[in-house]
Each structure stands twice: as C-alpha cells, then as structure tokens.
MDTraj code that builds the backbone (N, CA, C; nanometers):
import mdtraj as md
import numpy as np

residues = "UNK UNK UNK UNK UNK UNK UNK UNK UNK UNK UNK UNK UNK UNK UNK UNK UNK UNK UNK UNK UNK UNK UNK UNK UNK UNK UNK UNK UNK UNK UNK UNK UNK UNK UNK UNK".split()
xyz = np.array([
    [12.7641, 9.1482, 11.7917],
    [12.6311, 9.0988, 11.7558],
    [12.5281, 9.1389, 11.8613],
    [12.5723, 9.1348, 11.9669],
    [12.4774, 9.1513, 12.1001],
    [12.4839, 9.2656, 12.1258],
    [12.5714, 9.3594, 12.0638],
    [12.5328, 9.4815, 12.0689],
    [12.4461, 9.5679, 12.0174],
    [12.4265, 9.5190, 11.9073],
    [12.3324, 9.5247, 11.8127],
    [12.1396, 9.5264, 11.9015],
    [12.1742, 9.4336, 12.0068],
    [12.0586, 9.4063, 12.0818],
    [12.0399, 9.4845, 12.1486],
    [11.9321, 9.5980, 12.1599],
    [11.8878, 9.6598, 12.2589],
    [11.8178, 9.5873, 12.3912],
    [11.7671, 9.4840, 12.3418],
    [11.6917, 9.4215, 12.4678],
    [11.7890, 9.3235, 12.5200],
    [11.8291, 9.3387, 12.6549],
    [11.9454, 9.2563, 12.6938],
    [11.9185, 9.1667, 12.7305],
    [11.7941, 9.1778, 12.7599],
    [11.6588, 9.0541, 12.8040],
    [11.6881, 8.9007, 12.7260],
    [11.6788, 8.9178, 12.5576],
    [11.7091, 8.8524, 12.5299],
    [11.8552, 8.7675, 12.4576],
    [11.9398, 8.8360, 12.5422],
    [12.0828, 8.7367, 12.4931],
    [12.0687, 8.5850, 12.4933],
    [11.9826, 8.5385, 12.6086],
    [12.0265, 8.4029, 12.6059],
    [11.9416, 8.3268, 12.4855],
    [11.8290, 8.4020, 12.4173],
    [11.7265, 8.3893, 12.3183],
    [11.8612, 8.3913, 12.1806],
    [11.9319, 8.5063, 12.1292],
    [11.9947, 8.5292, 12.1039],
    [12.1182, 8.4719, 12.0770],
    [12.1635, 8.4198, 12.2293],
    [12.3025, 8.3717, 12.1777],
    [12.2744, 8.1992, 12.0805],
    [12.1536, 8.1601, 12.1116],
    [12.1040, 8.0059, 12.0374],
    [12.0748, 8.1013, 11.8768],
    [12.0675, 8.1790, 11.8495],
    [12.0110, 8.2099, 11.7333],
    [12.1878, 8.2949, 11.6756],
    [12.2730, 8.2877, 11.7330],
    [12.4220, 8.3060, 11.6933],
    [12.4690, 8.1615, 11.6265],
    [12.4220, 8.0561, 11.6747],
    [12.4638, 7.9423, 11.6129],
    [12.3839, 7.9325, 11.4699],
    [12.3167, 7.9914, 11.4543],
    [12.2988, 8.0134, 11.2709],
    [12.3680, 8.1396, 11.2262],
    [12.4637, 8.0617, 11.0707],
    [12.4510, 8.1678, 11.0197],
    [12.3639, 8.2803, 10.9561],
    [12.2234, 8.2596, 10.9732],
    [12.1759, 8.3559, 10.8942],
    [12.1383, 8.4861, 10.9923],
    [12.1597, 8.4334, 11.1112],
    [12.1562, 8.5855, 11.2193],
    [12.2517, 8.7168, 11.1878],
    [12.3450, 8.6666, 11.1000],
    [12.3813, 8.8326, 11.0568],
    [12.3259, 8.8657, 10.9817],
    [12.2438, 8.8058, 10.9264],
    [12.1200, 8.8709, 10.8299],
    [12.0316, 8.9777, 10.9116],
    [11.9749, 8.8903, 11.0242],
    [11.9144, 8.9932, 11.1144],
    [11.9305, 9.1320, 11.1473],
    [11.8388, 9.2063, 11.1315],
    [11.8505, 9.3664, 11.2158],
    [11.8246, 9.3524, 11.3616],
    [11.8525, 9.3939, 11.3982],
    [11.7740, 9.4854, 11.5730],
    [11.6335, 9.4247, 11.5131],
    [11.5686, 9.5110, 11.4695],
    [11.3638, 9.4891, 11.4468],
    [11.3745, 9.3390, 11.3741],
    [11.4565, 9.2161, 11.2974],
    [11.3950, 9.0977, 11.2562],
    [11.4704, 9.0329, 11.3740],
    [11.5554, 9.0184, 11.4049],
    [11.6079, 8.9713, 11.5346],
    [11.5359, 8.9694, 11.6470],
    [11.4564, 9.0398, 11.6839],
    [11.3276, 9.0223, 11.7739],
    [11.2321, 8.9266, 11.7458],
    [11.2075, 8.9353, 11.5786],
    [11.0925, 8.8137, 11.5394],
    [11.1620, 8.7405, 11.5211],
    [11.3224, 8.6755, 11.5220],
    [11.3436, 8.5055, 11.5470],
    [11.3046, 8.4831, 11.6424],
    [11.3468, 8.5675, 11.7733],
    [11.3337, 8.5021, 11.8883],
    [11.2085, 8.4460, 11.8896],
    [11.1067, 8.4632, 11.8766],
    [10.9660, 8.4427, 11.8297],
    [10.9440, 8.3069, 11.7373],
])
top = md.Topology()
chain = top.add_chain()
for i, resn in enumerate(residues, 1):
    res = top.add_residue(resn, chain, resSeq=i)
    for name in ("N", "CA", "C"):
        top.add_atom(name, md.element.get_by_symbol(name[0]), res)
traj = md.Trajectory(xyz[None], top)
C-alpha cells in the first residue's frame, strides 16, 4: 500500500487512512487528497 506512495512524507498521514477500507480505492493522485 505504501508503496504505492511516492511521498514518504506522508506514511504516518497514510497509515490512519489504512484503517479504512476504502483506501484501496485510492490511487497515488486521490490518496494525496484524503490526506487533505
């Protein structure tokens, strides 16, 4: 999943947004706008 992340910046943004399932929905580019 976190590989998927180019910005390593945000794993810890990231790993809270792993506790939903709908983050495998996410791409790389909408995975940036959860963190958001």
């Amino acid at each position: 999943m976190v590989d998927a992340q180019p910005n390593q910046t945000n794993r810890g943004s990231n790993t809270r947004e792993m506790s939903k399932p709908t983050y495998k929905k996410f791409d790389m580019d909408d995975s940036s706008a959860a963190v958001h």
